[in-house]
C-alpha positions, 0 to 999 in steps of 0.5 A, a space after each residue: 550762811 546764805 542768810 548772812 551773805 544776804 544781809 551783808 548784800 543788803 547792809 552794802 546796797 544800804 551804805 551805796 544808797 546812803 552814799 549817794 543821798 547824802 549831797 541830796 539831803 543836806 538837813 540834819 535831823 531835829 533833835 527829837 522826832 517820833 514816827 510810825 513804822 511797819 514791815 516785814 519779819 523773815 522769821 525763824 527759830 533755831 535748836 543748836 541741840 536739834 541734831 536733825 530731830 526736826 526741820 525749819 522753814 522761814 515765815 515772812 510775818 508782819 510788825 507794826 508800831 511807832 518810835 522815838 528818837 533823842 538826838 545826842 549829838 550830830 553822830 549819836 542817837 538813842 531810839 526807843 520803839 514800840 512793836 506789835 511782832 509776829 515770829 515763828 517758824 514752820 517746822 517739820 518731824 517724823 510725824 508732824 508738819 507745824 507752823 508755830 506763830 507768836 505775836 509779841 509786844 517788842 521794845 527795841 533800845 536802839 543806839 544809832 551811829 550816823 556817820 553820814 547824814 541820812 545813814 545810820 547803824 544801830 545796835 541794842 537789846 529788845 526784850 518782848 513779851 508774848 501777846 498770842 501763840 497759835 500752832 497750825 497743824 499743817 496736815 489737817 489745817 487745825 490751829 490751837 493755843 500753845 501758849 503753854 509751851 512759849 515763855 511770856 518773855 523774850 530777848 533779842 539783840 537787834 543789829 541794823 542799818 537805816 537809811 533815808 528814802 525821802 524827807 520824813 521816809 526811811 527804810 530800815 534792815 535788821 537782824 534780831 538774835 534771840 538770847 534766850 529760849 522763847 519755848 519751855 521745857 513743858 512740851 518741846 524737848 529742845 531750847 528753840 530761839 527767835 531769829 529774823 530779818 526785819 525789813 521796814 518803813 518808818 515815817 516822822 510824824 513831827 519833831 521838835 528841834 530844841 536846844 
């Protein structure tokens, strides 16, 4: 419930900051763009069948890549991304204090309503696949492969705001759902799924304003 309250804190700072940009900014956008971004994942997974078994804690964790973003009109966008990102969680039971960590390859599918120049929703689903799995067992500080134990793929719903910072600069918020299991059945014997907010800083390369 807190994490919630937060993001939509941050989602009315974000509508305030556009609000206010906007008589700064008078260009809209050229019709494709393309860019570079990178940020910060508050990652963490849930087990709605835990009943308690064991605890999580959130991993601030990394994510890095590049987009590209088709204009359909003054109000629509379409904004395909491609993301190397890190999630996990650090979780605790009766014997063990784990950090799991799982880089994986995202591909957001991003619908953007832009009511005002400079601000943006958007929304859309972002299948993964998973590049690396380590554990770290926090009592001894030894980390090893468990990719057994994590399905290859993944899938989130993404909902966000994005707002320009300045000129090619903008500074998204995200929340990410996940909507399917990211572990099997092989070692762990509860379904656990990737949640996080994600922070980050996007910058237009070039664009192209066609017709």
């Amino acid at each position: 419930m807190r994490k919630c309250i937060s993001f939509i804190v941050l989602m009315v700072l974000f509508l305030s900051t556009a609000g206010a940009q906007s008589k700064y900014f008078k260009r809209s956008e050229p019709k494709i763009t393309y860019g570079v971004k990178a940020g910060l994942n508050l990652a963490s997974q849930s087990s709605p069948e835990n009943d308690g078994v064991f605890e999580v804690e959130s991993l601030l964790l990394f994510n890095a890549g590049a987009y590209y973003s088709y204009r359909f009109s003054r109000n629509f966008i379409f904004q395909p991304e491609l993301l190397i990102s890190m999630k996990g969680t650090e979780w605790t039971d009766r014997y063990d204090n784990m950090k799991d960590i799982v880089t994986y390859i995202d591909l957001p599918l991003l619908f953007k309503y832009q009511p005002v120049r400079n601000f943006n929703v958007h929304l859309g689903p972002q299948p993964g696949y998973a590049l690396k799995v380590l554990q770290k067992d926090l009592k001894t500080g030894i980390s090893s492969d468990i990719s057994y134990i994590y399905n290859d793929f993944d899938l989130g719903f993404v909902l966000g705001v994005e707002t320009v910072i300045h000129d090619r600069l903008k500074a998204s918020l995200r929340y990410v759902r996940g909507l399917v299991s990211a572990t099997n059945d092989i070692s762990y014997e509860y379904k656990c799924y990737n949640n996080f907010f994600q922070v980050a800083l996007s910058y237009r390369l070039s664009d192209l304003n066609l017709r």
